[in-house]
C-alpha positions as CSV (number, residue, x, y, z in Angstrom):
1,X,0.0,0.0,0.0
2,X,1.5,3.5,-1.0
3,X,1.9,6.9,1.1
4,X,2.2,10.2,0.2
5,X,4.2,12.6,2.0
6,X,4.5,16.1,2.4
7,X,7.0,18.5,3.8
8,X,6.0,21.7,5.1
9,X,8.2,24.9,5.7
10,X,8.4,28.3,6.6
11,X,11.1,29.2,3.8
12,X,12.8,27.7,1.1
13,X,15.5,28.8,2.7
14,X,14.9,27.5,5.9
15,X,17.6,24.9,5.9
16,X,20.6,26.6,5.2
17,X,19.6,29.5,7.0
18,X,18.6,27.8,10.1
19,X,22.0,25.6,10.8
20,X,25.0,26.9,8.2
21,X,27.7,24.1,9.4
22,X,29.0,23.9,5.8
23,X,32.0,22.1,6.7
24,X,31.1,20.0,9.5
25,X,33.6,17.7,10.3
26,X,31.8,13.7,11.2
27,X,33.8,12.6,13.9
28,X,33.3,9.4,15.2
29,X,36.5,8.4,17.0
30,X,35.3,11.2,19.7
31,X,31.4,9.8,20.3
32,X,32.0,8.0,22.8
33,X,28.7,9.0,25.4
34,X,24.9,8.5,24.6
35,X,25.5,9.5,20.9
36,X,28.0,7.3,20.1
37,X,25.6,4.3,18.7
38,X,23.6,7.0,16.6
39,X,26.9,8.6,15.8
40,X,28.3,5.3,14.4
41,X,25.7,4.3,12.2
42,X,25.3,7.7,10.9
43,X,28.4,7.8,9.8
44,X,28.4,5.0,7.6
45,X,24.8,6.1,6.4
46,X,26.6,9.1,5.3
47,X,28.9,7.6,3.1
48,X,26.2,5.2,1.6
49,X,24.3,8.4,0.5
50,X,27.3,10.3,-0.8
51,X,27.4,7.0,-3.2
52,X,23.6,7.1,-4.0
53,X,22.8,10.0,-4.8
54,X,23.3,11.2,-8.0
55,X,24.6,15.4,-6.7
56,X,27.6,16.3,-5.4
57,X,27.1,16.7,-1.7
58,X,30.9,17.7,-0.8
59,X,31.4,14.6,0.7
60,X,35.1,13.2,1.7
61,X,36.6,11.9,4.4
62,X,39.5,13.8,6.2
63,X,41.9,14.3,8.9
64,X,40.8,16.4,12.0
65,X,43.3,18.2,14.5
66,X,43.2,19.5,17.8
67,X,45.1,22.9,17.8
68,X,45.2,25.3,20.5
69,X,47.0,28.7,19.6
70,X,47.6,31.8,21.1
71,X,47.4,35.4,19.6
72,X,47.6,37.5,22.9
73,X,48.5,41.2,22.4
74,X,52.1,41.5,23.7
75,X,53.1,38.0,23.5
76,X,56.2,36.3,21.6
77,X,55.1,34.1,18.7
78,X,56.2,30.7,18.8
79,X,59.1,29.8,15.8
80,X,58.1,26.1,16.2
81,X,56.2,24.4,13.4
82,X,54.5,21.6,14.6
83,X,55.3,18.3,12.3
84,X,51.9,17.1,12.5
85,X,49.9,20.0,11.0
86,X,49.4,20.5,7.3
87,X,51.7,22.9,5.6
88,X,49.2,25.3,5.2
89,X,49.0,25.9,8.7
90,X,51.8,28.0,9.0
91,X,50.5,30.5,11.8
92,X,53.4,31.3,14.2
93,X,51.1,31.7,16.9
94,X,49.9,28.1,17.5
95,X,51.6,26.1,20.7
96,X,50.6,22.5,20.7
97,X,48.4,20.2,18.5
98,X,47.2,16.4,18.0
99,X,45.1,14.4,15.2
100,X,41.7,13.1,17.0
101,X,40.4,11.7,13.6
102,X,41.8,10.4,10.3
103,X,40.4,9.2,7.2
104,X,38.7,6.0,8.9
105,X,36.4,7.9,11.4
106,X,36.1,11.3,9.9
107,X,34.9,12.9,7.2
108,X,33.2,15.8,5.9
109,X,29.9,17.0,3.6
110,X,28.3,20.2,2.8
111,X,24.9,20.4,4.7
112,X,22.9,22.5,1.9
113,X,23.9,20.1,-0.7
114,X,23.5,17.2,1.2
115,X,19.5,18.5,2.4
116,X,18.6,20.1,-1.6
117,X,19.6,16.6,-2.7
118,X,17.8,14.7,-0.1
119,X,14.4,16.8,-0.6
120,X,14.8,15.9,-5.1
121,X,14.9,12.8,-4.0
122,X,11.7,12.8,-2.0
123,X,10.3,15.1,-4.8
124,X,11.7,12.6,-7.3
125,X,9.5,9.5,-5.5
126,X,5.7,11.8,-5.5
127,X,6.3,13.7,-2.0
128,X,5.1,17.4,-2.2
129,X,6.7,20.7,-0.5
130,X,4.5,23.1,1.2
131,X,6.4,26.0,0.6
132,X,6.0,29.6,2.9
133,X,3.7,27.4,5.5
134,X,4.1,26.2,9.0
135,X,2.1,24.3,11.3
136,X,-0.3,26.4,13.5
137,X,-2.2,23.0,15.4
138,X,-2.7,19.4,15.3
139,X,-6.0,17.0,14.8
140,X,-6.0,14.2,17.5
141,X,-9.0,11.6,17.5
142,X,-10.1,12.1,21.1
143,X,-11.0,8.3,21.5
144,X,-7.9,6.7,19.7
145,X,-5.4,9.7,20.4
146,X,-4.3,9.0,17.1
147,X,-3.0,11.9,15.1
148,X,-5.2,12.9,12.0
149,X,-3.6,16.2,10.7
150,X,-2.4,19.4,11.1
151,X,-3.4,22.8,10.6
152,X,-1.0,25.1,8.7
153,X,-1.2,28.5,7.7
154,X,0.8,31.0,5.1
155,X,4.3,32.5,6.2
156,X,3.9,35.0,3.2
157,X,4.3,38.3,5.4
158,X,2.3,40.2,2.9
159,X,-0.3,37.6,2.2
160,X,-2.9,38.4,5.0
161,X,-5.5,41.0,4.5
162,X,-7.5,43.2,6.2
163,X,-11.0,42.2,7.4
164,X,-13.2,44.8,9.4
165,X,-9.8,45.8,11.1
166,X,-8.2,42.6,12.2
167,X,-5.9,40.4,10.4
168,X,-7.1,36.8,9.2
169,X,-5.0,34.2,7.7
170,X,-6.4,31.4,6.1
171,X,-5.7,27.7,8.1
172,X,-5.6,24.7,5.5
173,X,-6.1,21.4,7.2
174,X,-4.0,18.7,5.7
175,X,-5.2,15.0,6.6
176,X,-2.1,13.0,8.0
177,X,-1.7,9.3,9.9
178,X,1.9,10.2,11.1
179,X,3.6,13.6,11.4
180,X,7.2,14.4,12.3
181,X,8.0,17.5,14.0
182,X,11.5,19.1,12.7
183,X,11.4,22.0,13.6
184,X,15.2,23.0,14.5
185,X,15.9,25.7,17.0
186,X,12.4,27.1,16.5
187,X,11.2,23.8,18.7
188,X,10.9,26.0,21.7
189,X,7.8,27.4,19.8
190,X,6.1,24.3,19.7
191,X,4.4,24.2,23.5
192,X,0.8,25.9,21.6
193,X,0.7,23.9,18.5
194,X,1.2,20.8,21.1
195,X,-1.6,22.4,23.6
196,X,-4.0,21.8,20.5
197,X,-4.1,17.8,20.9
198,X,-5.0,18.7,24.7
199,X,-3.2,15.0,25.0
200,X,0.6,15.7,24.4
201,X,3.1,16.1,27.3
202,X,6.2,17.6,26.0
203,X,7.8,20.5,28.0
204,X,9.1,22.3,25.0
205,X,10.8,25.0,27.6
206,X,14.2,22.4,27.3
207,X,14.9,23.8,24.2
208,X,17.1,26.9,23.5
209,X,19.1,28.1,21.0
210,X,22.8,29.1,20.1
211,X,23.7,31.6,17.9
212,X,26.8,31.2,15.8
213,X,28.9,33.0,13.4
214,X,30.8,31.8,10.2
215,X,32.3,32.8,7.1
216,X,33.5,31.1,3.9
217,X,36.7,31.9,2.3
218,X,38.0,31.6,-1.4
219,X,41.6,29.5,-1.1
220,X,43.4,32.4,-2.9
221,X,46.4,29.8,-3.7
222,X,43.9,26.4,-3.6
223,X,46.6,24.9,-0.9
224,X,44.4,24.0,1.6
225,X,44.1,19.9,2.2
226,X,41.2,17.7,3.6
227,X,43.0,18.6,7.2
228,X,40.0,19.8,9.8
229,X,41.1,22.0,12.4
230,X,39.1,22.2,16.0
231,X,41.1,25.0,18.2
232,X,41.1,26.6,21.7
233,X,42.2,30.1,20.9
234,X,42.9,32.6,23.0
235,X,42.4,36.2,21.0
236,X,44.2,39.5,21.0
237,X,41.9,41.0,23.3
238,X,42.4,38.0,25.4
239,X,38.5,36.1,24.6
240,X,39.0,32.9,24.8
241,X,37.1,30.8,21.5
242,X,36.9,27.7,20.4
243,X,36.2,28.0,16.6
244,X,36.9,25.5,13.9
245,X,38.5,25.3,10.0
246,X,37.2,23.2,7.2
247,X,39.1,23.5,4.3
248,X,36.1,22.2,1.2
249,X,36.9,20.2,-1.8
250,X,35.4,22.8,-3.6
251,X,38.7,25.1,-2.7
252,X,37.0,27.1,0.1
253,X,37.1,27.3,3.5
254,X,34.8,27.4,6.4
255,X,35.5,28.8,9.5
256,X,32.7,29.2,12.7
257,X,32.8,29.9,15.7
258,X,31.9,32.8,18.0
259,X,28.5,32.3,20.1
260,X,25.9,33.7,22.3
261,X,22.8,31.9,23.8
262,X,19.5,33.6,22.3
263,X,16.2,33.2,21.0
264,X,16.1,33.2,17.1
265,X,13.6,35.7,15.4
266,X,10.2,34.6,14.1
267,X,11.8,34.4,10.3
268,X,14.9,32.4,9.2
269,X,15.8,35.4,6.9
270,X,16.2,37.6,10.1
271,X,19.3,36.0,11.2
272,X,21.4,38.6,10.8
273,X,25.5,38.4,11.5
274,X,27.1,40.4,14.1
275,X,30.3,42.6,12.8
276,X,32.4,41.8,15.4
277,X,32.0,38.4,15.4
278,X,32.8,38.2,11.9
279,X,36.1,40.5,12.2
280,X,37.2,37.9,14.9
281,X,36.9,35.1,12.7
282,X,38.9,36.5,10.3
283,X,41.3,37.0,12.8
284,X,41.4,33.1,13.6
285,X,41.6,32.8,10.0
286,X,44.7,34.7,9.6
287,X,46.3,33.3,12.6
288,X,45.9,30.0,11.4
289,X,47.2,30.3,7.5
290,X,49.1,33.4,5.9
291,X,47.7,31.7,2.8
292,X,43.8,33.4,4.3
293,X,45.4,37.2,4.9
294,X,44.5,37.8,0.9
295,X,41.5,35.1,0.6
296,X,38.2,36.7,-0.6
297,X,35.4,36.6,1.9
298,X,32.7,34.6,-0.1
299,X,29.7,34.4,2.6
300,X,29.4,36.0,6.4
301,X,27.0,34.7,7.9
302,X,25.2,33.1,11.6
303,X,22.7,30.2,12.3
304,X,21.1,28.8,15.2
305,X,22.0,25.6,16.8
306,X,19.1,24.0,18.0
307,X,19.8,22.8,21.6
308,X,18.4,20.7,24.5
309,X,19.0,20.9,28.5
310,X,20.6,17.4,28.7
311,X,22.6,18.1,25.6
312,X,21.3,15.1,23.6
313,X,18.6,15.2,21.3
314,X,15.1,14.5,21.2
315,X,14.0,12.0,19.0
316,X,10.9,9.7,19.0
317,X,7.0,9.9,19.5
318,X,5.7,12.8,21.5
319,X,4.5,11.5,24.9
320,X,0.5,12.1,25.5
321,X,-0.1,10.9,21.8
322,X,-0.6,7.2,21.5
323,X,-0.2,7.1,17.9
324,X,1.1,9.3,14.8
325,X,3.2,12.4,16.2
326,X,6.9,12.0,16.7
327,X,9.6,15.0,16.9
328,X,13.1,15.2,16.2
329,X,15.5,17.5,17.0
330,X,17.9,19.4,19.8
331,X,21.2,17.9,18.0
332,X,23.3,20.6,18.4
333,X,26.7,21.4,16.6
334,X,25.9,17.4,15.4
335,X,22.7,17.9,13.3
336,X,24.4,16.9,9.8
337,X,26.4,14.0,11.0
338,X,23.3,12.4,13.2
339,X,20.8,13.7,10.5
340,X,20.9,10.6,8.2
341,X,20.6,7.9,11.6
342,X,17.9,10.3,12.8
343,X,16.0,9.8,9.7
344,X,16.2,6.0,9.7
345,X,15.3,5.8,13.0
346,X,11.8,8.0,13.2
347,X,11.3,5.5,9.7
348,X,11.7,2.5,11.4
349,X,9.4,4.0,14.2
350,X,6.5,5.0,12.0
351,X,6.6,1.8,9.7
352,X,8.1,-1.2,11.9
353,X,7.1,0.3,15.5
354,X,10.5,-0.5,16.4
355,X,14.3,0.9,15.3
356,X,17.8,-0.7,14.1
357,X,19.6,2.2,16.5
358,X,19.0,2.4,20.1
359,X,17.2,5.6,20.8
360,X,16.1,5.6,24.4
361,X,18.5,7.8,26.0
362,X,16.9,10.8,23.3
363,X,13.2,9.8,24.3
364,X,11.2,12.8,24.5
365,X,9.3,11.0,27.3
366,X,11.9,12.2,29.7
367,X,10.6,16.0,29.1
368,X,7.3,15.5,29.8
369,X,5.0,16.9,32.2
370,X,2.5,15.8,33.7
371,X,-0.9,17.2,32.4
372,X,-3.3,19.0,34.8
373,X,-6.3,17.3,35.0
Protein backbone atom coordinates (compact mmCIF):
# COMPACT_ATOMS: atom_id res chain seq x y z
CA UNK A 1 0.00 0.00 0.00
CA UNK A 2 1.45 3.47 -0.97
CA UNK A 3 1.88 6.94 1.13
CA UNK A 4 2.19 10.18 0.21
CA UNK A 5 4.18 12.58 2.03
CA UNK A 6 4.46 16.07 2.41
CA UNK A 7 7.04 18.50 3.81
CA UNK A 8 6.04 21.71 5.12
CA UNK A 9 8.19 24.94 5.66
CA UNK A 10 8.38 28.35 6.58
CA UNK A 11 11.14 29.19 3.76
CA UNK A 12 12.78 27.74 1.07
CA UNK A 13 15.49 28.78 2.69
CA UNK A 14 14.93 27.49 5.92
CA UNK A 15 17.64 24.93 5.90
CA UNK A 16 20.63 26.56 5.22
CA UNK A 17 19.64 29.52 6.99
CA UNK A 18 18.59 27.77 10.11
CA UNK A 19 22.02 25.64 10.76
CA UNK A 20 25.03 26.90 8.24
CA UNK A 21 27.65 24.05 9.41
CA UNK A 22 28.99 23.94 5.77
CA UNK A 23 31.95 22.07 6.73
CA UNK A 24 31.09 20.00 9.51
CA UNK A 25 33.62 17.66 10.33
CA UNK A 26 31.81 13.68 11.22
CA UNK A 27 33.81 12.55 13.94
CA UNK A 28 33.25 9.42 15.21
CA UNK A 29 36.48 8.41 16.96
CA UNK A 30 35.25 11.16 19.68
CA UNK A 31 31.42 9.79 20.26
CA UNK A 32 31.96 7.96 22.79
CA UNK A 33 28.73 8.98 25.41
CA UNK A 34 24.86 8.49 24.63
CA UNK A 35 25.54 9.49 20.94
CA UNK A 36 27.96 7.30 20.14
CA UNK A 37 25.63 4.30 18.66
CA UNK A 38 23.62 7.02 16.62
CA UNK A 39 26.93 8.59 15.77
CA UNK A 40 28.28 5.33 14.36
CA UNK A 41 25.70 4.33 12.17
CA UNK A 42 25.30 7.72 10.92
CA UNK A 43 28.37 7.80 9.77
CA UNK A 44 28.43 5.00 7.58
CA UNK A 45 24.81 6.11 6.45
CA UNK A 46 26.65 9.08 5.29
CA UNK A 47 28.90 7.58 3.06
CA UNK A 48 26.21 5.16 1.57
CA UNK A 49 24.29 8.39 0.51
CA UNK A 50 27.27 10.27 -0.84
CA UNK A 51 27.42 6.96 -3.19
CA UNK A 52 23.63 7.11 -4.04
CA UNK A 53 22.82 10.01 -4.76
CA UNK A 54 23.26 11.17 -8.00
CA UNK A 55 24.56 15.38 -6.68
CA UNK A 56 27.62 16.25 -5.40
CA UNK A 57 27.10 16.66 -1.71
CA UNK A 58 30.94 17.71 -0.79
CA UNK A 59 31.36 14.60 0.68
CA UNK A 60 35.07 13.16 1.73
CA UNK A 61 36.57 11.85 4.37
CA UNK A 62 39.53 13.79 6.23
CA UNK A 63 41.89 14.28 8.87
CA UNK A 64 40.79 16.36 12.05
CA UNK A 65 43.35 18.15 14.46
CA UNK A 66 43.15 19.46 17.82
CA UNK A 67 45.06 22.92 17.83
CA UNK A 68 45.21 25.27 20.51
CA UNK A 69 47.00 28.67 19.56
CA UNK A 70 47.55 31.83 21.12
CA UNK A 71 47.39 35.37 19.60
CA UNK A 72 47.57 37.53 22.87
CA UNK A 73 48.48 41.17 22.42
CA UNK A 74 52.15 41.53 23.71
CA UNK A 75 53.10 38.02 23.53
CA UNK A 76 56.23 36.35 21.60
CA UNK A 77 55.13 34.08 18.67
CA UNK A 78 56.22 30.67 18.78
CA UNK A 79 59.06 29.83 15.77
CA UNK A 80 58.10 26.13 16.23
CA UNK A 81 56.21 24.40 13.45
CA UNK A 82 54.51 21.57 14.64
CA UNK A 83 55.26 18.29 12.28
CA UNK A 84 51.87 17.13 12.55
CA UNK A 85 49.93 19.99 11.04
CA UNK A 86 49.44 20.48 7.34
CA UNK A 87 51.74 22.87 5.63
CA UNK A 88 49.19 25.27 5.24
CA UNK A 89 49.04 25.87 8.71
CA UNK A 90 51.83 28.05 8.98
CA UNK A 91 50.46 30.46 11.78
CA UNK A 92 53.38 31.35 14.22
CA UNK A 93 51.12 31.66 16.95
CA UNK A 94 49.90 28.07 17.47
CA UNK A 95 51.62 26.09 20.74
CA UNK A 96 50.59 22.53 20.73
CA UNK A 97 48.36 20.22 18.48
CA UNK A 98 47.22 16.41 18.02
CA UNK A 99 45.09 14.37 15.22
CA UNK A 100 41.68 13.10 16.96
CA UNK A 101 40.41 11.69 13.63
CA UNK A 102 41.77 10.39 10.33
CA UNK A 103 40.43 9.22 7.24
CA UNK A 104 38.71 5.95 8.86
CA UNK A 105 36.39 7.94 11.42
CA UNK A 106 36.11 11.30 9.91
CA UNK A 107 34.86 12.94 7.20
CA UNK A 108 33.24 15.80 5.85
CA UNK A 109 29.94 17.01 3.58
CA UNK A 110 28.35 20.19 2.81
CA UNK A 111 24.91 20.37 4.66
CA UNK A 112 22.88 22.52 1.88
CA UNK A 113 23.87 20.09 -0.66
CA UNK A 114 23.46 17.17 1.22
CA UNK A 115 19.46 18.48 2.38
CA UNK A 116 18.61 20.13 -1.62
CA UNK A 117 19.57 16.59 -2.68
CA UNK A 118 17.78 14.73 -0.13
CA UNK A 119 14.44 16.76 -0.60
CA UNK A 120 14.76 15.88 -5.09
CA UNK A 121 14.87 12.76 -4.03
CA UNK A 122 11.74 12.77 -2.04
CA UNK A 123 10.32 15.11 -4.76
CA UNK A 124 11.67 12.63 -7.33
CA UNK A 125 9.54 9.49 -5.46
CA UNK A 126 5.74 11.80 -5.46
CA UNK A 127 6.33 13.69 -2.00
CA UNK A 128 5.09 17.36 -2.20
CA UNK A 129 6.72 20.69 -0.47
CA UNK A 130 4.51 23.13 1.22
CA UNK A 131 6.41 26.00 0.65
CA UNK A 132 6.01 29.62 2.86
CA UNK A 133 3.70 27.44 5.52
CA UNK A 134 4.09 26.24 9.03
CA UNK A 135 2.13 24.26 11.28
CA UNK A 136 -0.31 26.42 13.48
CA UNK A 137 -2.24 22.98 15.40
CA UNK A 138 -2.73 19.43 15.28
CA UNK A 139 -6.04 16.99 14.78
CA UNK A 140 -5.99 14.17 17.48
CA UNK A 141 -9.01 11.56 17.46
CA UNK A 142 -10.06 12.15 21.15
CA UNK A 143 -11.00 8.35 21.48
CA UNK A 144 -7.89 6.65 19.68
CA UNK A 145 -5.43 9.72 20.36
CA UNK A 146 -4.33 8.96 17.10
CA UNK A 147 -2.97 11.92 15.12
CA UNK A 148 -5.24 12.91 11.99
CA UNK A 149 -3.60 16.17 10.66
CA UNK A 150 -2.44 19.44 11.07
CA UNK A 151 -3.38 22.81 10.56
CA UNK A 152 -1.02 25.14 8.69
CA UNK A 153 -1.24 28.48 7.74
CA UNK A 154 0.79 31.01 5.07
CA UNK A 155 4.28 32.51 6.16
CA UNK A 156 3.90 35.03 3.17
CA UNK A 157 4.30 38.29 5.40
CA UNK A 158 2.27 40.16 2.91
CA UNK A 159 -0.27 37.60 2.23
CA UNK A 160 -2.95 38.44 5.04
CA UNK A 161 -5.52 40.99 4.52
CA UNK A 162 -7.46 43.19 6.21
CA UNK A 163 -11.00 42.19 7.36
CA UNK A 164 -13.16 44.79 9.39
CA UNK A 165 -9.76 45.80 11.11
CA UNK A 166 -8.20 42.64 12.18
CA UNK A 167 -5.88 40.39 10.38
CA UNK A 168 -7.11 36.83 9.16
CA UNK A 169 -5.03 34.17 7.66
CA UNK A 170 -6.43 31.40 6.15
CA UNK A 171 -5.71 27.71 8.07
CA UNK A 172 -5.60 24.72 5.45
CA UNK A 173 -6.10 21.38 7.19
CA UNK A 174 -3.97 18.67 5.74
CA UNK A 175 -5.25 15.03 6.59
CA UNK A 176 -2.08 12.99 7.98
CA UNK A 177 -1.75 9.34 9.86
CA UNK A 178 1.93 10.16 11.10
CA UNK A 179 3.57 13.57 11.41
CA UNK A 180 7.16 14.38 12.29
CA UNK A 181 8.03 17.50 13.98
CA UNK A 182 11.55 19.15 12.68
CA UNK A 183 11.43 22.00 13.64
CA UNK A 184 15.16 23.02 14.51
CA UNK A 185 15.86 25.65 17.04
CA UNK A 186 12.39 27.11 16.50
CA UNK A 187 11.21 23.79 18.74
CA UNK A 188 10.89 25.95 21.75
CA UNK A 189 7.77 27.45 19.79
CA UNK A 190 6.11 24.33 19.73
CA UNK A 191 4.42 24.23 23.49
CA UNK A 192 0.82 25.95 21.63
CA UNK A 193 0.66 23.89 18.45
CA UNK A 194 1.24 20.83 21.12
CA UNK A 195 -1.58 22.37 23.58
CA UNK A 196 -4.04 21.77 20.46
CA UNK A 197 -4.07 17.81 20.93
CA UNK A 198 -5.01 18.66 24.66
CA UNK A 199 -3.22 15.02 25.01
CA UNK A 200 0.55 15.66 24.38
CA UNK A 201 3.08 16.10 27.31
CA UNK A 202 6.19 17.58 25.97
CA UNK A 203 7.80 20.46 27.97
CA UNK A 204 9.06 22.33 25.04
CA UNK A 205 10.81 24.95 27.61
CA UNK A 206 14.19 22.39 27.33
CA UNK A 207 14.92 23.81 24.19
CA UNK A 208 17.05 26.92 23.50
CA UNK A 209 19.07 28.14 21.05
CA UNK A 210 22.76 29.12 20.07
CA UNK A 211 23.74 31.63 17.92
CA UNK A 212 26.78 31.21 15.83
CA UNK A 213 28.87 33.02 13.41
CA UNK A 214 30.75 31.78 10.16
CA UNK A 215 32.28 32.76 7.09
CA UNK A 216 33.49 31.13 3.87
CA UNK A 217 36.70 31.91 2.34
CA UNK A 218 37.97 31.59 -1.38
CA UNK A 219 41.56 29.53 -1.09
CA UNK A 220 43.42 32.43 -2.91
CA UNK A 221 46.39 29.79 -3.67
CA UNK A 222 43.90 26.37 -3.56
CA UNK A 223 46.64 24.92 -0.91
CA UNK A 224 44.42 23.97 1.57
CA UNK A 225 44.14 19.89 2.21
CA UNK A 226 41.19 17.74 3.60
CA UNK A 227 43.01 18.61 7.24
CA UNK A 228 40.00 19.79 9.82
CA UNK A 229 41.09 22.01 12.37
CA UNK A 230 39.07 22.21 15.95
CA UNK A 231 41.13 25.04 18.21
CA UNK A 232 41.05 26.58 21.66
CA UNK A 233 42.23 30.06 20.91
CA UNK A 234 42.94 32.60 22.98
CA UNK A 235 42.43 36.25 21.05
CA UNK A 236 44.17 39.50 20.96
CA UNK A 237 41.93 40.97 23.29
CA UNK A 238 42.38 38.04 25.37
CA UNK A 239 38.48 36.08 24.57
CA UNK A 240 39.02 32.85 24.83
CA UNK A 241 37.12 30.80 21.55
CA UNK A 242 36.91 27.74 20.39
CA UNK A 243 36.24 28.05 16.63
CA UNK A 244 36.93 25.55 13.87
CA UNK A 245 38.50 25.29 10.02
CA UNK A 246 37.23 23.20 7.24
CA UNK A 247 39.05 23.49 4.28
CA UNK A 248 36.14 22.17 1.19
CA UNK A 249 36.92 20.24 -1.83
CA UNK A 250 35.39 22.83 -3.59
CA UNK A 251 38.73 25.08 -2.66
CA UNK A 252 36.97 27.11 0.06
CA UNK A 253 37.09 27.33 3.52
CA UNK A 254 34.78 27.39 6.44
CA UNK A 255 35.51 28.85 9.50
CA UNK A 256 32.66 29.16 12.65
CA UNK A 257 32.84 29.95 15.72
CA UNK A 258 31.90 32.81 17.98
CA UNK A 259 28.45 32.28 20.12
CA UNK A 260 25.92 33.75 22.26
CA UNK A 261 22.83 31.86 23.80
CA UNK A 262 19.50 33.56 22.35
CA UNK A 263 16.17 33.23 20.96
CA UNK A 264 16.06 33.17 17.13
CA UNK A 265 13.59 35.71 15.39
CA UNK A 266 10.17 34.55 14.13
CA UNK A 267 11.85 34.43 10.32
CA UNK A 268 14.93 32.36 9.21
CA UNK A 269 15.82 35.41 6.92
CA UNK A 270 16.19 37.62 10.08
CA UNK A 271 19.35 36.01 11.20
CA UNK A 272 21.42 38.62 10.77
CA UNK A 273 25.50 38.41 11.55
CA UNK A 274 27.09 40.40 14.07
CA UNK A 275 30.34 42.57 12.84
CA UNK A 276 32.42 41.85 15.45
CA UNK A 277 32.01 38.44 15.43
CA UNK A 278 32.76 38.15 11.94
CA UNK A 279 36.15 40.53 12.16
CA UNK A 280 37.21 37.86 14.93
CA UNK A 281 36.91 35.08 12.71
CA UNK A 282 38.86 36.54 10.31
CA UNK A 283 41.27 37.01 12.76
CA UNK A 284 41.35 33.13 13.61
CA UNK A 285 41.59 32.84 10.00
CA UNK A 286 44.73 34.66 9.60
CA UNK A 287 46.28 33.27 12.58
CA UNK A 288 45.91 30.03 11.39
CA UNK A 289 47.15 30.31 7.49
CA UNK A 290 49.08 33.39 5.89
CA UNK A 291 47.71 31.74 2.81
CA UNK A 292 43.84 33.42 4.34
CA UNK A 293 45.44 37.23 4.86
CA UNK A 294 44.51 37.79 0.85
CA UNK A 295 41.53 35.11 0.62
CA UNK A 296 38.19 36.67 -0.57
CA UNK A 297 35.41 36.56 1.86
CA UNK A 298 32.68 34.62 -0.10
CA UNK A 299 29.72 34.44 2.59
CA UNK A 300 29.39 36.00 6.39
CA UNK A 301 27.03 34.67 7.92
CA UNK A 302 25.21 33.13 11.60
CA UNK A 303 22.70 30.19 12.33
CA UNK A 304 21.12 28.84 15.18
CA UNK A 305 21.99 25.63 16.77
CA UNK A 306 19.09 23.96 17.99
CA UNK A 307 19.83 22.80 21.57
CA UNK A 308 18.37 20.75 24.50
CA UNK A 309 19.01 20.89 28.52
CA UNK A 310 20.62 17.43 28.72
CA UNK A 311 22.62 18.12 25.61
CA UNK A 312 21.26 15.14 23.61
CA UNK A 313 18.63 15.16 21.27
CA UNK A 314 15.07 14.52 21.22
CA UNK A 315 13.97 12.01 19.04
CA UNK A 316 10.90 9.71 19.04
CA UNK A 317 6.97 9.93 19.54
CA UNK A 318 5.72 12.75 21.48
CA UNK A 319 4.46 11.53 24.88
CA UNK A 320 0.53 12.12 25.45
CA UNK A 321 -0.13 10.91 21.77
CA UNK A 322 -0.56 7.16 21.55
CA UNK A 323 -0.21 7.09 17.91
CA UNK A 324 1.10 9.34 14.84
CA UNK A 325 3.19 12.44 16.23
CA UNK A 326 6.88 11.99 16.70
CA UNK A 327 9.59 15.02 16.86
CA UNK A 328 13.15 15.22 16.18
CA UNK A 329 15.52 17.52 16.99
CA UNK A 330 17.86 19.43 19.83
CA UNK A 331 21.16 17.85 18.00
CA UNK A 332 23.27 20.64 18.44
CA UNK A 333 26.75 21.41 16.58
CA UNK A 334 25.91 17.40 15.39
CA UNK A 335 22.68 17.86 13.26
CA UNK A 336 24.37 16.92 9.84
CA UNK A 337 26.43 13.99 11.03
CA UNK A 338 23.33 12.40 13.24
CA UNK A 339 20.78 13.72 10.54
CA UNK A 340 20.89 10.65 8.21
CA UNK A 341 20.59 7.87 11.64
CA UNK A 342 17.86 10.33 12.80
CA UNK A 343 15.96 9.83 9.71
CA UNK A 344 16.16 6.03 9.71
CA UNK A 345 15.28 5.77 12.98
CA UNK A 346 11.83 7.98 13.22
CA UNK A 347 11.29 5.50 9.67
CA UNK A 348 11.73 2.53 11.38
CA UNK A 349 9.35 4.03 14.16
CA UNK A 350 6.50 4.95 11.98
CA UNK A 351 6.64 1.81 9.71
CA UNK A 352 8.09 -1.25 11.91
CA UNK A 353 7.13 0.27 15.46
CA UNK A 354 10.52 -0.54 16.38
CA UNK A 355 14.32 0.89 15.31
CA UNK A 356 17.77 -0.71 14.12
CA UNK A 357 19.57 2.15 16.54
CA UNK A 358 19.02 2.38 20.11
CA UNK A 359 17.19 5.55 20.78
CA UNK A 360 16.14 5.62 24.39
CA UNK A 361 18.52 7.78 25.95
CA UNK A 362 16.93 10.81 23.27
CA UNK A 363 13.21 9.80 24.32
CA UNK A 364 11.19 12.82 24.48
CA UNK A 365 9.26 10.95 27.25
CA UNK A 366 11.93 12.16 29.66
CA UNK A 367 10.65 15.96 29.09
CA UNK A 368 7.25 15.50 29.81
CA UNK A 369 5.02 16.94 32.22
CA UNK A 370 2.50 15.82 33.67
CA UNK A 371 -0.90 17.19 32.42
CA UNK A 372 -3.28 19.04 34.77
CA UNK A 373 -6.31 17.29 34.96
Amino acid sequence: MGSSRSLSRRQPQLAPRAAKPAGFSLLTGVMENALGPLARKSFALHAELAESLPQDVGYRRCKTHSVSMSVKAGSRPSTRKINTLPTWVDGTDAIRASVIGNEENTGQVHPERLTKALLEEVIKKGGAVREHTEIVGLKMNAETRAIEGVYIKSTIRNSMHINDGHKEVEIEFLPADNVILALGVWSQTLQSILATTNAATLNTSIFSGLKVHSMVLADPEQKASADALFLTYRGKNGSNLEPEVYPRPDDTVYVCGVSSEEAPPQYADEIVAEAAAIETLKEVATAVSSNFNKAKVLKQQSCFLPCTDDGLPVIGAVPGVDKGLYIATGHSCWGILNGPATGLGIAELIVEGKTTVDLTAFDPARYSFKKNS
